[in-house]
N, C-alpha and C positions, 0 to 999 in steps of 0.2 A: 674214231678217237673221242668224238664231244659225248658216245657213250659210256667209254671206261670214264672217260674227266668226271662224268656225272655220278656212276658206281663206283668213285673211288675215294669221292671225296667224304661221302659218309663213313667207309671205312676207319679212313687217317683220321678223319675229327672223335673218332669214339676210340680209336684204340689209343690216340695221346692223349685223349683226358683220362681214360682208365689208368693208364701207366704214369700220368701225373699223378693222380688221386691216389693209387694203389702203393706205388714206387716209393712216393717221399713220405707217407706215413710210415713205410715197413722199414726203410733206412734210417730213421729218428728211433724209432720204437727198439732198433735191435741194436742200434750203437748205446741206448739209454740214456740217448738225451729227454724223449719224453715216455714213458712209460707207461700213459694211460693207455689201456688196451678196449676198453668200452667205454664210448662217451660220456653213455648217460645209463643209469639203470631201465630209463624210459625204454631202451632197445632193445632189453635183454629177453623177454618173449617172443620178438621176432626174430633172437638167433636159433628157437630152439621149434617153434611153430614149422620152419617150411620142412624138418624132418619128421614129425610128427605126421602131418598131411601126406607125406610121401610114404611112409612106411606101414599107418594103419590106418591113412585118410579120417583122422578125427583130429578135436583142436585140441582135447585134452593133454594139458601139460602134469599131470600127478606124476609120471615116470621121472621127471627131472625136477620135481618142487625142489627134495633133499639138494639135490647140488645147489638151485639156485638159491634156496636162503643159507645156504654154507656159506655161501660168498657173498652173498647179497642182501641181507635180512633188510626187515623194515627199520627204518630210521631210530627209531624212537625204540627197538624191542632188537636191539643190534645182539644180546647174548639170548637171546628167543626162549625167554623166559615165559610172557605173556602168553606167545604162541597167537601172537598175531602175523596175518597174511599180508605180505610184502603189498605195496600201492602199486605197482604194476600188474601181479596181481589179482583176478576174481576168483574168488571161491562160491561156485553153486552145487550147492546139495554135498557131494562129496570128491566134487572134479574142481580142479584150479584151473584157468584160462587166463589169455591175456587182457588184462586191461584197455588194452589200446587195440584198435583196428586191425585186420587180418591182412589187408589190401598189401604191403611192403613184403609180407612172408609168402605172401603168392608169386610177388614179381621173381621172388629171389628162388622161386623154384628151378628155373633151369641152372645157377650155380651151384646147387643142392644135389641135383641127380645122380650126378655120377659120383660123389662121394659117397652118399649114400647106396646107391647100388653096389658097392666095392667095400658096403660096410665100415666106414672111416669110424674110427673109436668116436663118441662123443665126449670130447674135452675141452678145456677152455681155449687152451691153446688152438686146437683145431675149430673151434665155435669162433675165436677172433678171427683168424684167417677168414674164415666162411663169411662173418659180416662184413667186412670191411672192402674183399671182393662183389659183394653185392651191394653194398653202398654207392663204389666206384660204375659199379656196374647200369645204374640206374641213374646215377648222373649222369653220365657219359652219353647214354644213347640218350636223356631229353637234351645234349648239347645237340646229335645230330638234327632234331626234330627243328629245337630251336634255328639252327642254319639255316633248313629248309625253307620257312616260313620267311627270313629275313631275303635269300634269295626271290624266292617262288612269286611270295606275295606281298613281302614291302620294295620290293623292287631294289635291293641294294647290290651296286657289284661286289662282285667277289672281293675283294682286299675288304671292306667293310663291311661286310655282312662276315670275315675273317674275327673282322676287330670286334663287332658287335659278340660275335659269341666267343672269341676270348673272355671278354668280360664278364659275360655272362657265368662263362667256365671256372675261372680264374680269379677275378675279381669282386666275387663276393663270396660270402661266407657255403656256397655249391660245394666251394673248394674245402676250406679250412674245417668245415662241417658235415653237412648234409651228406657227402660222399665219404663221410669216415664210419658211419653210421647204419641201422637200418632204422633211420627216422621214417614216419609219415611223409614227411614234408616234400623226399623226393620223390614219392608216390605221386602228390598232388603238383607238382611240378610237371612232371611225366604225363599225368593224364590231364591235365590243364591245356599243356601245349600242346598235344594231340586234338584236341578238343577246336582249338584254336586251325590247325591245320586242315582237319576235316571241315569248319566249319567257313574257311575259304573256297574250298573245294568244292561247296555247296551238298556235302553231304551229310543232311540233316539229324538221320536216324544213329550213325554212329557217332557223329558231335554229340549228341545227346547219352550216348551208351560210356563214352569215355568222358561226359562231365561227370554223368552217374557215379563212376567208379572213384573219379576225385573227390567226388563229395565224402564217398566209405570210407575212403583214405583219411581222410581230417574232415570234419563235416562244416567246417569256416570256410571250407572251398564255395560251400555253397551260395555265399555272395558273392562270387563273380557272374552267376548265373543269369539275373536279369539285366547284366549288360551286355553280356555276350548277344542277351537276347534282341537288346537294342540294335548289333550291327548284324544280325540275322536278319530283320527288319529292314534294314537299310537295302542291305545285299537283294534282298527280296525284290524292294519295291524298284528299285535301279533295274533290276532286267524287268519287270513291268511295263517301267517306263519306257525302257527303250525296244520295244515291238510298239506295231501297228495296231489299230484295231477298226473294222469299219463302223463299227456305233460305238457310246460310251456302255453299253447295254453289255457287252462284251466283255468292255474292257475291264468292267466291274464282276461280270462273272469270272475273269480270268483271276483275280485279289481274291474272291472269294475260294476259289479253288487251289491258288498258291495258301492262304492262311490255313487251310483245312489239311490240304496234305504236310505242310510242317509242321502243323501243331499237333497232329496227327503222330507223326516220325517221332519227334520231340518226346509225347507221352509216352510212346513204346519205348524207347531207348532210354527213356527214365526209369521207366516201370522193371527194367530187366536189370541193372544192378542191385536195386531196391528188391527187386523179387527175390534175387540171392542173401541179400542183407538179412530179411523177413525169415528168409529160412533156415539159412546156419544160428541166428539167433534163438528163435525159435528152438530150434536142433539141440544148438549145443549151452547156450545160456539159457535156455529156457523163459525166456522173456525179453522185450527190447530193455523193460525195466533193469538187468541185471547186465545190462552194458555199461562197460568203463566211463564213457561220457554222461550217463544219464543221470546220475547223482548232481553231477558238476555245473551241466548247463542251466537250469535257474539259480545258484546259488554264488557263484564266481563270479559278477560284473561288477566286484569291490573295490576297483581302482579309481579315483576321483579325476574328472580332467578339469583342465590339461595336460594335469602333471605325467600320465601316463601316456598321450599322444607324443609330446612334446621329445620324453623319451626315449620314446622307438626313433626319433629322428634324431636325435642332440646330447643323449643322455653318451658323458665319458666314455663308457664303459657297452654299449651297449645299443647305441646310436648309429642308424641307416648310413647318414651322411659321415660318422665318423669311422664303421670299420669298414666302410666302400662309398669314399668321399664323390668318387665317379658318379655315384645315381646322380649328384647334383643336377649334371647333365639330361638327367630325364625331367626334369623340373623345366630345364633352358628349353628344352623342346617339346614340351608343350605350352612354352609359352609360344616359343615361335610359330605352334600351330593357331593356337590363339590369337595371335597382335590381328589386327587389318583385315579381320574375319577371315583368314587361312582357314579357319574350323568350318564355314561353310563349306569346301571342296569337300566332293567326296571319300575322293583319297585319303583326306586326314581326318575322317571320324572314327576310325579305327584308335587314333592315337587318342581323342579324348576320351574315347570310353578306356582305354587301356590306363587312361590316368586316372580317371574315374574308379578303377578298381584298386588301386594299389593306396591310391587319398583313403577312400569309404574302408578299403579292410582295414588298415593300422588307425584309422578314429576309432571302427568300433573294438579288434581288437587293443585298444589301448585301457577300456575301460576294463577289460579283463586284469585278475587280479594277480596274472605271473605274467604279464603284458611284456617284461623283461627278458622272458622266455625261460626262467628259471636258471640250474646248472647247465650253462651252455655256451658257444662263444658266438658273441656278435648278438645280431637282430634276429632270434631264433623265428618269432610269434609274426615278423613282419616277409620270411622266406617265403610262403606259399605264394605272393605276389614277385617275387625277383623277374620272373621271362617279362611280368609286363611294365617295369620298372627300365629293365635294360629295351625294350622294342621301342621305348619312349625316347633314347637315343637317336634311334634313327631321321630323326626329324635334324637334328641339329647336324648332323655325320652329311648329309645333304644340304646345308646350309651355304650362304654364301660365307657366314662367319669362321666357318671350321677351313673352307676352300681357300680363303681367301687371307683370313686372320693372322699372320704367324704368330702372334701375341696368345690368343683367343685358342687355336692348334697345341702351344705349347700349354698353357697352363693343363687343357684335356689331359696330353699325356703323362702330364705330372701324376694329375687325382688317376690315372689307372693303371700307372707305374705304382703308386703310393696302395692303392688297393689290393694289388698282388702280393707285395711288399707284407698288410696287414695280415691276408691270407695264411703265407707262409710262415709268420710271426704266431701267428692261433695253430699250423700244426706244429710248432717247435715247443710254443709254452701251455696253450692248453690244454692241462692235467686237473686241472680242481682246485688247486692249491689256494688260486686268488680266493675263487668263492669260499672256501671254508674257512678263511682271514675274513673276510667282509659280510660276506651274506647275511643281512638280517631279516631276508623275507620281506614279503608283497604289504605287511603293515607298516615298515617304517623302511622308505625309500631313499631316504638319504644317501646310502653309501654306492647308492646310482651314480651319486651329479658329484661324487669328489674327486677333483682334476687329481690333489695329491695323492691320493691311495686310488685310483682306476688303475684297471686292471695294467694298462701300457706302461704306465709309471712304474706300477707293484714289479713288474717284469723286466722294468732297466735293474730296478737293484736289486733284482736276483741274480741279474749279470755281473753287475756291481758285489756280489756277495760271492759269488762264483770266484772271483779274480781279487778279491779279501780288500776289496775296497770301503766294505760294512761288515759288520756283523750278522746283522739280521736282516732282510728285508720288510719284517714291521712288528712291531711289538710283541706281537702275539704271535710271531710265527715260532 
């Protein structure tokens, strides 16, 4: 029995997040309450890359340029006059590819297969379908991973390590987002937490092989790297420590031979994403130079702080703490690991570097100059950190405060009642509409911090405008 209990719980947690994630967007979308069928143009190369791969193994999208600027042109060249190339995106030589990473159109191969073996027309209608299945798709199973980890190795029982990845699932923008999508971001989720799981597990060389592939995915994964490496180190020296040795002579060649073979693992399992990178580039773009990100990365860190940190955590509209008020709680516990030098245990250095990553990403992404995440709902640019945002819970879920509090117990469930809440409110209204009312771009930020025109607000009185209590919900609509 405690076998099925164990092989069945990964099941139930992947198939109810998929049929959350899948379910309530298709039930909104076809009664027409919300209508947007593609998040973001950002995705629209990886609805059409995992059939390309599957059918002539190249990344060339030229067969499907025509549809996609039919529908999709570039911003500024909307009646394709110019005969300018859409910013998703690259034109080399005389082949179009995607501007962004390949990593999400590979995951999403195994929901590809059999449509495409059974020849499924290529349409839009069937391209929605196909992403939005692979968005759910790739959430859902880093919820399982996420579980794992909160069971296996931070030690939570079952009912909260239940709650921990609810939240995780549910309560932050996984839900209302990342799962509607073929973003990046649940790539780098996905292989984050993997990363994280093998790397409790003490095995080195695929922790290394599945940060690698995070990195392909969004290449800002790549600063969680040297912390990771931090609790590699830790992990390391603790089973050191705890053998025998009959001289220190020994004991020091045993350090040297544990640093040799992980750094060892480490470089191979680095070196073999990156080798695949090197080479489809190579391949197919004919250069790293003529990759979507290479233009971008020295020239984008034109957001001044702190107005851009402050932001990602507080900004109306687009604020950590405001559209999943819950992470608060990852704040309360690692203070609680902090107070009284808690952080020297060993058990809890996992939690400061886990803080450590999610602080260090959203300062340096904050200077970046769409730190806001662009068109999109919630904390887009600060997601790639969520699993270790929500693991930062578990410190307080363990406390005597949450145990003991009924005060302290209730507020929690308010902010992750209230977060769900937000969630479901981002897939009911998030279509575009706020941003094309507001958005005045990463130069003049202002229409971030306005309580009266954020988007929550802009979204009552459309409700309000629905049931003829306004006319308009803002001037310009």
């Amino acid at each position: 029995m405690q076998k099925q209990s164990i092989f069945y719980k990964p099941i139930f947690i992947f198939l109810l997040a998929f049929c959350v994630f899948f379910i309530s967007w298709l039930v909104i979308y076809k009664m027409g309450v919300n209508t947007l069928a593609i998040q973001s143009e950002d995705t629209i190369p990886a609805l059409f890359l995992p059939i390309e791969i599957l059918k002539t193994k190249s990344l060339y999208l030229d067969k499907y340029y025509p549809m996609m600027i039919e529908r999709y042109p570039q911003p500024d060249d909307k009646k394709q006059e110019r005969g300018l190339t859409p910013f998703y995106l690259k034109k080399v030589g005389i082949h179009y590819l995607s501007a962004f990473p390949i990593i999400t159109p590979l995951l999403s191969l195994p929901v590809y297969i059999i449509p495409v073996y059974f020849n499924l027309p290529v349409t839009w209608d069937n391209l929605i379908l196909l992403g939005h299945i692979s968005g759910a798709f790739i959430v859902a199973l880093s919820g399982v991973i996420f579980f794992s980890i909160t069971t296996k190795h931070l030690q939570l029982e079952n009912k909260k390590a239940y709650i921990l990845t609810s939240i995780y699932l549910f309560g932050t923008i996984n839900f209302s987002l990342l799962s509607q999508a073929m973003w990046q971001h649940g790539a780098v989720e996905l292989f984050s937490l993997l990363a994280i799981y093998l790397l409790f597990e003490k095995r080195w060389l695929l922790m290394a092989f599945s940060l690698g592939f995070a990195v392909l995915a969004r290449p800002t994964a790549g600063l969680i790297i040297p912390f990771l490496g931090l609790l590699v180190v830790q992990i390391s020296l603790n089973d050191i420590f705890a053998r025998t040795y009959e001289t220190n002579a020994k004991k020091y060649l045993d350090i040297l031979k544990t640093i040799f073979n992980i750094g060892f693992k480490f470089v191979l399992g680095i070196f073999l994403p990156f080798a695949f990178f090197f080479w489809y580039t190579e391949k197919f773009y004919l250069g790293v130079s003529n990759n979507g990100y290479a233009t971008q990365f020295l020239s984008s860190w034109l957001s001044p702080f702190p107005q851009g940190w402050l932001g990602m955590w507080l900004s109306p509209s687009k604020g950590i703490l405001i559209y999943s008020p819950v992470i608060v709680f990852a704040l309360v516990g690692l203070w609680l690991v902090l107070r009284l030098g808690n952080w020297r245990k060993a058990e809890n250095f996992k939690y400061i570097v886990f803080g450590c990553i999610f602080l260090v990403h959203t300062l340096v992404l904050s200077i970046w100059k769409h730190w806001y995440g662009g068109w999109g709902f919630g904390y887009r640019m600060a997601s790639d950190t969520i699993p270790f945002m929500i693991f930062c819970i578990a410190p307080f879920l363990n406390s005597s405060f949450y145990e003991k509090s009924k005060a302290c117990k209730k507020v929690f469930w308010i902010t992750v009642v209230f977060s769900i809440l937000v969630q479901i409110f981002g897939i009911i209204f998030f279509d575009g509409i706020w941003h094309a009312a507001y958005d005045r771009g990463f130069r003049d930020t202002a229409w971030l911090w306005s309580i009266q025109d954020s988007e929550f607000v802009f979204n009552i009185r459309r409700i309000l405008v629905k049931f003829g209590f306004l006319v308009k919900a803002c001037p310009q609509c």
